[in-house]
N, C-alpha and C positions, 0 to 999 in steps of 0.2 A: 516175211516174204509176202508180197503183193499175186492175190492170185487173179488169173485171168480169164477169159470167155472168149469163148469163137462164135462169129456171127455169120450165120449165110447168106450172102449178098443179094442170090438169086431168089429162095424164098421169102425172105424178111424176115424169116424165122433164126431165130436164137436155140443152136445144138445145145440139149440138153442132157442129163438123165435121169430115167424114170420117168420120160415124158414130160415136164416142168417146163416152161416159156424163159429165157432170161429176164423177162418183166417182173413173173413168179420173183426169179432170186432175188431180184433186184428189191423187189419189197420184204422179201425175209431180210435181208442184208442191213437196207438202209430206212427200210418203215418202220421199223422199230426201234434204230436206233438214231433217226433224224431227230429225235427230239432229246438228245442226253445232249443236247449242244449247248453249253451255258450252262452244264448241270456238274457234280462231284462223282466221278464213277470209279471203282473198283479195277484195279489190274494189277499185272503180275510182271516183274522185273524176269527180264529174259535173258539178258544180256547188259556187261558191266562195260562199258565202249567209250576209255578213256574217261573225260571229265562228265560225262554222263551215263545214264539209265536208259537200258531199251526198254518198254513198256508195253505189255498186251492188254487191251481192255477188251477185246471182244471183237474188236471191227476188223475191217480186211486188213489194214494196215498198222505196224503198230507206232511207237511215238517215243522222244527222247528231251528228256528231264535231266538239266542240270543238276549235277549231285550236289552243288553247294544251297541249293532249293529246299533238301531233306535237313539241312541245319539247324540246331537246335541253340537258341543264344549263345550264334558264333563256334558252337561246336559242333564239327562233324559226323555226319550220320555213318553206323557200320551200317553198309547193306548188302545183299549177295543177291545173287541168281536165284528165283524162286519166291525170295518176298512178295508179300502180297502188301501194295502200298493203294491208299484213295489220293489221288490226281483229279485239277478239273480241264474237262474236255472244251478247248476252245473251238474249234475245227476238226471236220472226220478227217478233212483230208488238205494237206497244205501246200506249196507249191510243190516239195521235194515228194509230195505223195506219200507222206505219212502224215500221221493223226498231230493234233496239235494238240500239246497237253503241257499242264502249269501244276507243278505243289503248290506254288505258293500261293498260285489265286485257292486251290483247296483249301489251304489253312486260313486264306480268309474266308473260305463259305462256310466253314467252321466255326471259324470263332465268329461271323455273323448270326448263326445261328444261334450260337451259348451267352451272344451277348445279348439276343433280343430278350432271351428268357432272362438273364440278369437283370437286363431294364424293366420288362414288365414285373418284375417280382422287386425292384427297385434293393436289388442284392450288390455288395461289393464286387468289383473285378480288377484282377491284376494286370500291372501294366511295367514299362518303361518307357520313361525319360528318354529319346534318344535324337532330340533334332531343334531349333529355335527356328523358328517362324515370325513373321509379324504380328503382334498381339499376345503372342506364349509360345507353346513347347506344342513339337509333336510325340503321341505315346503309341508307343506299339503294345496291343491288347491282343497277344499271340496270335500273330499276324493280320491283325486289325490295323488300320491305322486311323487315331484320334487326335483332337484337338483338345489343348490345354489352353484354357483364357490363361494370363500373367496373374488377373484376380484372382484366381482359382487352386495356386499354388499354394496359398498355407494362408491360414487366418490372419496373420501376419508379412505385410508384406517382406519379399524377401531382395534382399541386393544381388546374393549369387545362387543360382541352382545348380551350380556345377557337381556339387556335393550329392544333389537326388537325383544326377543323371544316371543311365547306366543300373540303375538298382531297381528290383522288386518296387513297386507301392501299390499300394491301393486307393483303387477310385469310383467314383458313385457317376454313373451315365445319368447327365442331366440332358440327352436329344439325339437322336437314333431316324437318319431320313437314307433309310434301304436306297432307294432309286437313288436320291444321290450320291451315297455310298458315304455319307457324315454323319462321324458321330462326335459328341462335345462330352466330354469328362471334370471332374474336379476332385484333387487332391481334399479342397478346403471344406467339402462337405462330410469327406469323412474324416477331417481331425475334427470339426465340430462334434458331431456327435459323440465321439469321445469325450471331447471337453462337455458336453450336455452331459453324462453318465459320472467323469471325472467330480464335474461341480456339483451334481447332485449326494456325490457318499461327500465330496467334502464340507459343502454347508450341512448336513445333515452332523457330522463330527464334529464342527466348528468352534471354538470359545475363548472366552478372552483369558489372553494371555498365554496363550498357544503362541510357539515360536513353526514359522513355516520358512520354506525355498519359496522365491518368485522371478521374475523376470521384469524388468522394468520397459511399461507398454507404451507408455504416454510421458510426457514432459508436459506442466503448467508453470505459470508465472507462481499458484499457490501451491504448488507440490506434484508430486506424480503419481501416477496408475500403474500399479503392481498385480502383473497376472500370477494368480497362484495357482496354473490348473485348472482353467476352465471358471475361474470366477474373478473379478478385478477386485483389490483393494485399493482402497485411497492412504496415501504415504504425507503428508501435509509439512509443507515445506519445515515448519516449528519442530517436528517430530524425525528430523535428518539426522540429526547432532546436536550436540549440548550447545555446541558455538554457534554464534550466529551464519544464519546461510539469506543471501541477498537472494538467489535463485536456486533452484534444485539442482539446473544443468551446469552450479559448480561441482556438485558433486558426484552427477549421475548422469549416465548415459541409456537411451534406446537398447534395448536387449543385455543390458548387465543385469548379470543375477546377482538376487541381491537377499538374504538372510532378514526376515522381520519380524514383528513382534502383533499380535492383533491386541487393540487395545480398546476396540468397544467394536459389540455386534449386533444390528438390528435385527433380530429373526424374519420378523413381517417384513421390512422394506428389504432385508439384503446388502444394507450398507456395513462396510467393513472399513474400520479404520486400523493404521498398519501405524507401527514405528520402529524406526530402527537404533537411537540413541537411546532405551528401553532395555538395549542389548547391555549397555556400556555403563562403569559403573556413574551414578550420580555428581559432579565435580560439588554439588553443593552442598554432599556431605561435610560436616564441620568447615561449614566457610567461617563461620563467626570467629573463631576460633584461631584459622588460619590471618582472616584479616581484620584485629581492634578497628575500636574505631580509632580516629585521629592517627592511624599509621597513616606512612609514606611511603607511595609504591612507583613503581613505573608500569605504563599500559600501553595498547596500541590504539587510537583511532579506529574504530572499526565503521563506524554510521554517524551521519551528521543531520541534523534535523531543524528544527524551525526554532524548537524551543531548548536543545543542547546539542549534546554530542554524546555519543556511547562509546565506552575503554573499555578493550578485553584486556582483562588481568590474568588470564591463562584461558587455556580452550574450554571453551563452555562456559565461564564466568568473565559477564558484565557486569559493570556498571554506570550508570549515567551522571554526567557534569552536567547538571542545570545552566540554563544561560548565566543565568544570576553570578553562580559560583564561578564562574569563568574568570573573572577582571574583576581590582577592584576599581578601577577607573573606566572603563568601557562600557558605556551602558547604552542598553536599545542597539547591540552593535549584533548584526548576525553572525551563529555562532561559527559559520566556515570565512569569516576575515578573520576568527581568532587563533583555528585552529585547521588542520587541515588532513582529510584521508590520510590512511595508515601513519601519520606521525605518529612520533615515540613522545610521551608527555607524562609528567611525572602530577600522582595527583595525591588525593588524602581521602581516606575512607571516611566521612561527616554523619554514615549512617548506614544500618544495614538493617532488611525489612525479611525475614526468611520465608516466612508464611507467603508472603506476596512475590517471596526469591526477586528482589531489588535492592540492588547496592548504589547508596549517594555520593558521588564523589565529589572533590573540590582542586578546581585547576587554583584557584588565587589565593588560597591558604599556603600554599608553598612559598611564597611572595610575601614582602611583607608589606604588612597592611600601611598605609600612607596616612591613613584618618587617625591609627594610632600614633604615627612617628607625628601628626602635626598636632596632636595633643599634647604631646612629651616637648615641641620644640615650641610651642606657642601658647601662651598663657590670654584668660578671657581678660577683655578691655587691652590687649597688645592691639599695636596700630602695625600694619605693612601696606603693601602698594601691591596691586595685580589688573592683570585688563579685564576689558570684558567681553565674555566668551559670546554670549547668548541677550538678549533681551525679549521677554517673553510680558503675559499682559500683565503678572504679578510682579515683577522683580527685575532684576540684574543677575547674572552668573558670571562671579568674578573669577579667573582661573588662578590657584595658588599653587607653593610648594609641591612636589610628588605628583602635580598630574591631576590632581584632584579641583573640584568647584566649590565655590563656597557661595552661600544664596544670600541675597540682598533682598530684601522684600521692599516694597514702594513705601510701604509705609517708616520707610526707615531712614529714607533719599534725606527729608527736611521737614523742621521744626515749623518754617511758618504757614510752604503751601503743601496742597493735597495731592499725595503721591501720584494721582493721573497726569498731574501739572509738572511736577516736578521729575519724573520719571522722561520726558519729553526733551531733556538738555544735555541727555548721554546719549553716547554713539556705541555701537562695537567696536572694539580693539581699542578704543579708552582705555587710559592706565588710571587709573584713580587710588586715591588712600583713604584705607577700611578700619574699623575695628572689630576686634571680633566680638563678639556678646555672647557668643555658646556654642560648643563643641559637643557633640553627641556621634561618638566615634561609631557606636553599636549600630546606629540608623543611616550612618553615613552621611550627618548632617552638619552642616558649619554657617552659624548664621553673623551675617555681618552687616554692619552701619557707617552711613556718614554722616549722620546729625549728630550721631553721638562725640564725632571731633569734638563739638562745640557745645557749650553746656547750655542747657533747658531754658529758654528762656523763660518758659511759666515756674519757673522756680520762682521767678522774681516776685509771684504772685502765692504762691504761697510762704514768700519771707514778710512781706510785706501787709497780706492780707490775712483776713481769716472769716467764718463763715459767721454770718452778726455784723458785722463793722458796716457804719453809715459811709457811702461814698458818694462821691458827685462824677459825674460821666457828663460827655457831649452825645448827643442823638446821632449816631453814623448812617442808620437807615432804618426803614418804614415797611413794616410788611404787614399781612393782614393780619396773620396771629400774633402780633407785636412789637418788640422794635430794638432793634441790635444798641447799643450801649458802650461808646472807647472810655476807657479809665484814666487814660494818660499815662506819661513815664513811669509812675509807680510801680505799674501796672503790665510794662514793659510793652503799651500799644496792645496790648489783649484788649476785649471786648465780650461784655456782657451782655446778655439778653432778656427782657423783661417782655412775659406773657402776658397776652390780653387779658386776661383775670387779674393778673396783679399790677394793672396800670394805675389803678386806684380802690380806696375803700369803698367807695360811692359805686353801685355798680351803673350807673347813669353816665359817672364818669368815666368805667375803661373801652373806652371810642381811643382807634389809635392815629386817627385825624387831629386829636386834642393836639398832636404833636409836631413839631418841625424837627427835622435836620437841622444838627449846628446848636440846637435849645439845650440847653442845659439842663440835666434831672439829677435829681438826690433817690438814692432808695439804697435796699439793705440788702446783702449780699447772703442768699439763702444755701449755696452748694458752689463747692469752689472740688470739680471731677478732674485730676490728673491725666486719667484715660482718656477720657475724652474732650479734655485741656478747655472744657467750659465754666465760662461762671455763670451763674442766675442769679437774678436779681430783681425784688419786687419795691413799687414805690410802696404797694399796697400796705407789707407789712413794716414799712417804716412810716407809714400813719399807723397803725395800729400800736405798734413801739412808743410813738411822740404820744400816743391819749394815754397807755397807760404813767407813764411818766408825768404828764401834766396831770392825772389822775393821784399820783401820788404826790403831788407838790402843791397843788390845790385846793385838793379835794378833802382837805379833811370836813370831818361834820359840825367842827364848830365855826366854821368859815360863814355859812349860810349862802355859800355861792354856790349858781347852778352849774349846768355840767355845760352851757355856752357860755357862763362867763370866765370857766376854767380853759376850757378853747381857746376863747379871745383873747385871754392872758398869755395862754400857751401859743398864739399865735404873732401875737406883739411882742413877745420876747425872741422869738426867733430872727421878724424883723429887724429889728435892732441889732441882733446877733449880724445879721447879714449886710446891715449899713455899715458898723463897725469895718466890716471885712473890704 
């Protein structure tokens, strides 16, 4: 009830009792309580009037509070007549002429009050989740209200917070501005610090070969980051599974938990290495065992590479087909035209290394080899016909039977000129007729000739000749270390050669001016080389030849001839010899 005052118009004075001024009242009344305005005051529920609370705090008139204000997270407050409730006083008096009064700004002068001590004491406080905003969440801090950054929600970023709506959490006051009435909170500070407490008992317990729970934090191209509680482990791509893994994120995901094994621990640095095939048992127990060698298996394609290709023979067991082993006719061919991703391919075990856990496989053993079926179907000195594949600076590459090459070397083209010469009168994809001269299956080798069609013609020179025998040659040419030498048809047009040393005994005489092209020489045939299809030939030592012979036909000592008139004997009889002729 609003109570009232009578004023006398005539005096100015204000009827009182006890002698008191209405100015008097007026300052008991509202001088003392002029200033609870903006402030939390104490009263007393008088009256229960429908959906609210009558309220006396003391002033002339009293004030009315929505009951749903005294609510408690959504649940309703009991309250009665008589309660003593704190309200904040917004106005003494409001248009309707009572007090203007709020719970709920009270519950927040309240909870600003327990939150600044929270802040300064840098202490948790409880909140909820209960609104999205731009940038994060709004939280109610018992009837506070705060801001949530989006960063601030969990260590981890999150996709839905629907889940920590609505609920209890706790949170660390990182900024508290009273006049503005802003305050900024973080969930993320106080799961860190747990996870600070968490990782400290757990690297402290820590050791290898310890099996832990984790969560999968990170994805790399070389493996992933496994939170185990406040500390990360490194999972390394090799350490997923037995089987090969091209990347981790075939097999793992962001926030899968994942069961692993720690398998080395750096105390000082804090590096932890995790594995989880560690769990699983070993596939390369008794592989030996399971796969001889020289078996025959089928595989899949798993990896292709520069220098082969990798077969998984079951999960977690590789092994690799060298390029080599691939073909036995393809060579220098890379190894994905031979083979290709996840094909099925049938191969042969050629090797198994366990120590190094590497198995050798062979794609072109299951194939038969070509090098052997042309040794079984072709015998050495057999002639056939093939083209030509290749011409390179040594040779010819004929292509044969099965697919295979067979090598011609230059020096094999012809008997009379020098394979750079001769090598110049073949074309590619020429068909030509070969003989074979050697088969060497093991090396993949097949050497082959056309001179040899045709038989040697320095044979002619070793039927004919032999090393000793006096011959007469025409002069062909002149050079300064001495002078090339034709034999004639005996001789089958070959040509000898006589060094400046052995132009003559006299060394006065071996000047190779002495000589002409076309002249005619006699001398003696010193070395007659197959290999290297020469003859040598000195005049030298068929003077040396003719003195001792005239030496023995002359010379004896009851002659009394001297050793020029044994000469001149031996020289006039040759004479004559050569008139005769």
């Amino acid at each position: 009830m609003a109570r009232s005052a009578s004023k006398n118009t005539e005096t100015g004075k204000t009827a009182s009792t006890g002698g008191e001024s209405f100015a008097d009242m007026l300052d008991q009344a509202f001088g003392k309580t002029g200033s609870l305005e903006g402030k939390v005051v104490k009263g007393v529920i008088v009256n229960i009037d429908g959906d609210n609370a009558v309220i006396d705090v003391g002033l002339k008139s009293e004030g009315r509070v929505p009951l749903r204000e005294f609510a408690t997270n959504g649940v309703a407050a009991e309250l009665k007549v008589g309660d003593s409730v704190e309200v904040f006083l917004e106005r003494m008096e409001s248009r309707d002429g009572e007090a203007s009064l709020s719970r709920e700004k009270a519950k927040r002068e309240e909870s600003w009050v327990i939150l600044q001590q929270s802040f300064e004491k840098q202490a948790h406080v409880t909140g909820i989740i209960f609104g999205r905003v731009k940038g994060g969440f709004t939280v109610d801090l018992n009837g506070a209200t705060a801001f949530l950054p989006g960063s601030q929600v969990d260590i981890r970023p999150v996709r839905d917070v629907t889940p920590l709506m609505g609920t209890p959490q706790p949170f660390q006051i990182l900024k508290m501005d009273r006049a503005r009435g802003n305050i900024v909170v973080s969930r993320r500070a106080v799961l860190e610090e747990s996870r600070a407490e968490a990782r400290s008992e757990l690297v402290a317990n820590l050791k290898e070969g310890q099996i832990l729970q984790g969560v999968v934090k990170n994805i790399t191209d070389y493996g992933a980051f496994v939170d185990l509680g406040g500390v990360d482990g490194l999972l390394h791509v090799t350490d997923i599974a037995w089987k090969r893994i091209n990347h981790p994120s075939e097999v793992l995901q962001i926030g899968q938990q994942v069961n692993v094994q720690v398998i080395r621990f750096n105390a000082e640095t804090q590096r932890i290495s995790l594995g989880m095939k560690q769990l699983e048992a070993d596939p390369w127990d008794g592989v030996v065992a399971k796969y001889p060698v020289s078996t025959k298996l089928k595989g899949r394609v798993t990896n292709i590479t520069d220098y082969g290709a990798f077969v998984e023979l079951e999960p977690g067991i590789e092994g690799l087909v060298h390029v080599s082993e691939m073909s036995w006719t393809k060579k220098n061919v890379p190894p994905g035209k031979i083979v290709s991703q996840s094909q099925e391919v049938e191969v042969v075990v050629l090797d198994i290394d366990l120590a190094k856990r590497r198995i050798s496989l062979g794609i072109k053993q299951c194939l038969e080899n070509p090098w052997e079926k042309f040794r079984a179907t072709h015998a050495i000195g057999s002639t056939l016909k093939g083209e030509i594949r290749n011409i390179t600076e040594f040779g010819l590459f004929i292509g044969l039977d099965g697919d295979i090459d067979g090598m011609l070397h230059m020096s094999d083209l012809s008997w009379d000129e020098p394979g750079e010469e001769a090598i110049k009168k073949f074309q590619k994809g020429q068909v030509v007729e070969v003989k074979v001269l050697d088969i060497d299956s093991e090396k993949e080798r097949i050497s082959l000739g056309i001179k040899q069609l045709t038989q040697d013609p320095f044979e002619s020179v070793q039927v004919n000749f032999k090393k000793g025998d006096i011959v007469t040659g025409t002069v062909s040419a002149i050079q300064e270390n001495g002078i090339e030498v034709t034999l004639g048809d005996a001789a089958g047009g070959f040509t000898g050669f006589i060094r400046r040393s052995d132009l003559a005994r006299d060394r006065s005489e071996q000047r190779t001016d002495r000589f002409a092209v076309g002249e005619k020489v006699d001398a003696k045939i010193t070395t007659i080389e197959k290999g290297s299809r020469r003859i040598g030939l000195s005049i030298k030592a068929r003077e040396v030849e003719e003195e001792k012979q005239a030496m023995a036909e002359y010379g004896s000592s009851d002659s009394g001839a001297s050793l020029g008139d044994i000469l001149g004997a031996a020289i006039k009889k040759a004479q004559k010899k050569d008139d005769k002729e």
